[in-house]
C-alpha positions in Angstrom: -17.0 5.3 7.5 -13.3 5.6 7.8 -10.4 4.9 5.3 -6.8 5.0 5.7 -5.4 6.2 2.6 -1.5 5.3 2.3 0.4 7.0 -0.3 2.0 4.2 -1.6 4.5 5.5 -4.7 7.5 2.8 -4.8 9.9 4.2 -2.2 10.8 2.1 0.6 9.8 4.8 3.2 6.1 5.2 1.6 6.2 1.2 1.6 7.2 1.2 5.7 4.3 3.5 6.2 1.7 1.2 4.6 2.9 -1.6 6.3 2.7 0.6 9.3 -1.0 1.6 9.2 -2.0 -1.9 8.5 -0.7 -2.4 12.6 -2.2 0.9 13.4 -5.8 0.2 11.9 -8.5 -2.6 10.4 -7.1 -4.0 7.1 -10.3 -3.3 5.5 -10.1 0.3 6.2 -6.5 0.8 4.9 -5.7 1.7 1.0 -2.9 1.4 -0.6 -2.9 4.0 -3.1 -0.6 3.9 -6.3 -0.5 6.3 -9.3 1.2 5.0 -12.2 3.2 7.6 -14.3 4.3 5.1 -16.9 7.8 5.8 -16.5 8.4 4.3 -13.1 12.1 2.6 -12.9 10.9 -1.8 -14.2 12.5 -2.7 -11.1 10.1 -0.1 -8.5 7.4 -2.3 -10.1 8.6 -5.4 -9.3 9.0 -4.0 -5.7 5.6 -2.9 -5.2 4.6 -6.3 -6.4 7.0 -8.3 -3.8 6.3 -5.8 -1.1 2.0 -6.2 -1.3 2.7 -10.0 -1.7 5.1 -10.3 1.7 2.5 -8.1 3.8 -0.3 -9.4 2.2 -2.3 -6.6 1.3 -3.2 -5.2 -1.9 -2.6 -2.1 -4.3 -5.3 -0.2 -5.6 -4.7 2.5 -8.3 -5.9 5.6 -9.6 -4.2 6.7 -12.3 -5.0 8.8 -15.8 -3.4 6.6 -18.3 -1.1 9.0 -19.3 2.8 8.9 -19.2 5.3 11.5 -17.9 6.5 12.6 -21.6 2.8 12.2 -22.8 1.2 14.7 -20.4 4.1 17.2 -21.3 2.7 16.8 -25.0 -0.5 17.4 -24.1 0.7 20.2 -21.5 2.8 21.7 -24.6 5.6 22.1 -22.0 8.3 20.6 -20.1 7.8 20.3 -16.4 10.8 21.6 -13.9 11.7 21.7 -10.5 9.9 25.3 -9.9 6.6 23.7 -11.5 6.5 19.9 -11.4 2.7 20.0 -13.4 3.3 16.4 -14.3 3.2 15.4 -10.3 -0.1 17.6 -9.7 -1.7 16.0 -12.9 -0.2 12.4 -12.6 -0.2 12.1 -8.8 -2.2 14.8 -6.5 -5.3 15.4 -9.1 -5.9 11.4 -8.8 -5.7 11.2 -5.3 -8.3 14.1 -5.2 -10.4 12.0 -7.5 -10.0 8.6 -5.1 -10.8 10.6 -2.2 -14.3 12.4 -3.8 -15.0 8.4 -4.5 -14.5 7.7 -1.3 -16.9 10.6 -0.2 -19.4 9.3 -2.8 -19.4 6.3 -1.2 -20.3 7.6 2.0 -16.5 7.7 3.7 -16.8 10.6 5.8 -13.2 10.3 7.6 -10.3 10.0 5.8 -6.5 10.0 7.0 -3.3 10.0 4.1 -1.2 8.4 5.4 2.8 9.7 3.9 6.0 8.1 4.3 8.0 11.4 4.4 10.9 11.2 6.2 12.4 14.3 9.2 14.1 16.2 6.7 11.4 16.4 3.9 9.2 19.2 6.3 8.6 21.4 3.7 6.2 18.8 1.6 5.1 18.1 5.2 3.9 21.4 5.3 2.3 21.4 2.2 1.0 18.1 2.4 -0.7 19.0 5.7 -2.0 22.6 4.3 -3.5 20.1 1.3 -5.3 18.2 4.2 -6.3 21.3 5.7 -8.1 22.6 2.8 -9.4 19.5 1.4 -11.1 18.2 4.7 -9.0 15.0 5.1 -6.2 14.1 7.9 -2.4 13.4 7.6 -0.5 11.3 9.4 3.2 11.5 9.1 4.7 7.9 11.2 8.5 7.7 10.1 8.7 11.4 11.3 6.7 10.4 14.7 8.8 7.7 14.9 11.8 8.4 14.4 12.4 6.3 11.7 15.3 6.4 9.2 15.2 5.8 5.2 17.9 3.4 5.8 15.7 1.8 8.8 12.7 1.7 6.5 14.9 0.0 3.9 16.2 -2.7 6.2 12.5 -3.7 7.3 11.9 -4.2 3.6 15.1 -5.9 3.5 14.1 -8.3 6.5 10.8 -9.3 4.5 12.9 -10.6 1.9 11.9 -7.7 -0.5 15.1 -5.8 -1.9 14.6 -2.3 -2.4 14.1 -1.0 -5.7 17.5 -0.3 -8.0 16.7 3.1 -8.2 18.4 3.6 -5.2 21.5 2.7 -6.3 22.2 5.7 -7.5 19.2 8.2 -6.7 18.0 9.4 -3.5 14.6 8.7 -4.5 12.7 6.3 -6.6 10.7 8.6 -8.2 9.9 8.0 -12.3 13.3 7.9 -14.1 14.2 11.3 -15.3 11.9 13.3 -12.5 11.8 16.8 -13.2 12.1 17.6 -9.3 15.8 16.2 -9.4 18.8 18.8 -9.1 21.7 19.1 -11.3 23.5 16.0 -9.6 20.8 13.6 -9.9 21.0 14.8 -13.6 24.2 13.8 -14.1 23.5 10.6 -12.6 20.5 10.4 -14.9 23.5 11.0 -18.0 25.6 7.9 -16.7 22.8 5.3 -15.9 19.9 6.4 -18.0 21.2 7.8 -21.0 18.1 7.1 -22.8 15.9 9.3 -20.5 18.8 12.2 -21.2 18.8 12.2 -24.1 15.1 12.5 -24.7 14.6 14.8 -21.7 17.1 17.3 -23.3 15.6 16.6 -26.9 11.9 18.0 -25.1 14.0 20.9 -23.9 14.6 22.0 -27.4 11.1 21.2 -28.4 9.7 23.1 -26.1 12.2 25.8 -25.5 12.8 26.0 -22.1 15.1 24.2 -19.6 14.2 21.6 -16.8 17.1 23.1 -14.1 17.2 26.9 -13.8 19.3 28.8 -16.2 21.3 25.5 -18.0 20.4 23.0 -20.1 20.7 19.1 -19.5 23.0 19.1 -22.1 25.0 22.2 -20.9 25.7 20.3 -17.8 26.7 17.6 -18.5 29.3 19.8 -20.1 30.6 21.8 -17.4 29.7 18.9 -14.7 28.9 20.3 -11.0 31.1 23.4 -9.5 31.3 21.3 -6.3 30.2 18.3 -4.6 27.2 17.9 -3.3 26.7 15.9 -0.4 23.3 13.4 -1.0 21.3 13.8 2.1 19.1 10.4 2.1 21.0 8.0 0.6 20.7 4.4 1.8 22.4 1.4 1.2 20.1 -1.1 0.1 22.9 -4.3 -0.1 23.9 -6.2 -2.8 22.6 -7.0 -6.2 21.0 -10.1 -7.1 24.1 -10.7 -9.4 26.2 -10.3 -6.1 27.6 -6.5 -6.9 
């Protein structure tokens, strides 16, 4: 048996790639996979609800219960951007455990599917090593395609699905507060999320150690950035429901 296992994590390019592999392959042999770190942005919920609805196709999750800030407790450390443990535990380790099920089940070819975009080809390369090693396929179709964040954010757009807020002011819509964000995302994080800041940099004095490499969240939002840094994969995903 085959399954097509779509990592399907809230972004719009992850949600262009499901809907990609549902023209590529049977529906009934293509997953969408979500893993639930508790601490996703309200609205990235909301638009991987609208976004299974307009395709028609469902989500199925594998998750550990556990929050962001939660496995950190249990962890007795803060994750950073050198050693995101929260992503391994919250996000690879339960794909692992979807795909032995699988196996269990007698699925003896599986492909995961990843909506990684040109310029993201060093977690190709890792991603593809993980294949590699754990005996399953990748399959990388906005890369072979040519196919933009912004052009995968449209096509959610045309379904009627607006992309999730997150993007308003992060490249990514990863969980609010993601340790693998640099020192301008942080300061982003500061001015639209000042709940998150304040409790990342409160577990940064719990724990003793800093999230960025040699500053604190509190230190830089201080001193601010030395110089502008130029976002690579921001998209413009239209107006706001309220019309701004």
């Amino acid at each position: 048996m085959r399954r097509i296992v779509v990592g399907y994590s809230g972004g719009v390019t992850s949600a262009w790639a499901a809907s990609w592999a549902l023209r590529q392959f049977p529906k009934d042999e293509v997953v969408w996979l979500f893993h639930d770190t508790k601490e996703e942005h309200p609205d990235t919920y909301r638009f991987l609800k609208e976004f299974s609805e307009a395709v028609g196709h469902p989500i199925t999750e594998q998750s550990d219960g556990r929050s962001v800030t939660q496995v950190f407790h249990d962890e007795h450390a803060i994750a950073n951007n050198r050693m995101a443990f929260c992503s391994r535990i919250l996000k690879a380790e339960q794909r692992d455990k979807y795909f032995k099920m699988l196996r269990e089940q007698g699925v003896t070819d599986i492909t995961n599917v990843l909506g990684f975009s040109a310029i993201e080809w060093q977690r190709v390369q890792r991603a593809t090593a993980r294949g590699w090693q754990g005996g399953y396929k990748t399959a990388f179709p906005l890369i072979d395609g040519n196919v933009t964040k912004q052009q995968a954010a449209d096509y959610c757009a045309s379904l009627g699905v607006r992309p999730p807020a997150m993007y308003r002011w992060s490249e990514h819509a990863n969980c609010i507060g993601c340790v693998r964000g640099g020192k301008a995302y942080w300061l982003k994080v500061a001015e639209m999320e000042p709940e998150v800041f304040r409790q990342r940099s409160e577990l940064e004095t719990e724990f003793g150690h800093t999230i960025l490499k040699n500053t604190t969240l509190v230190q830089l939002q201080q001193t601010g950035l030395k110089r502008a840094v130029r976002q690579r994969e921001s998209i413009d995903i239209g107006p706001c429901e309220c019309g701004g």
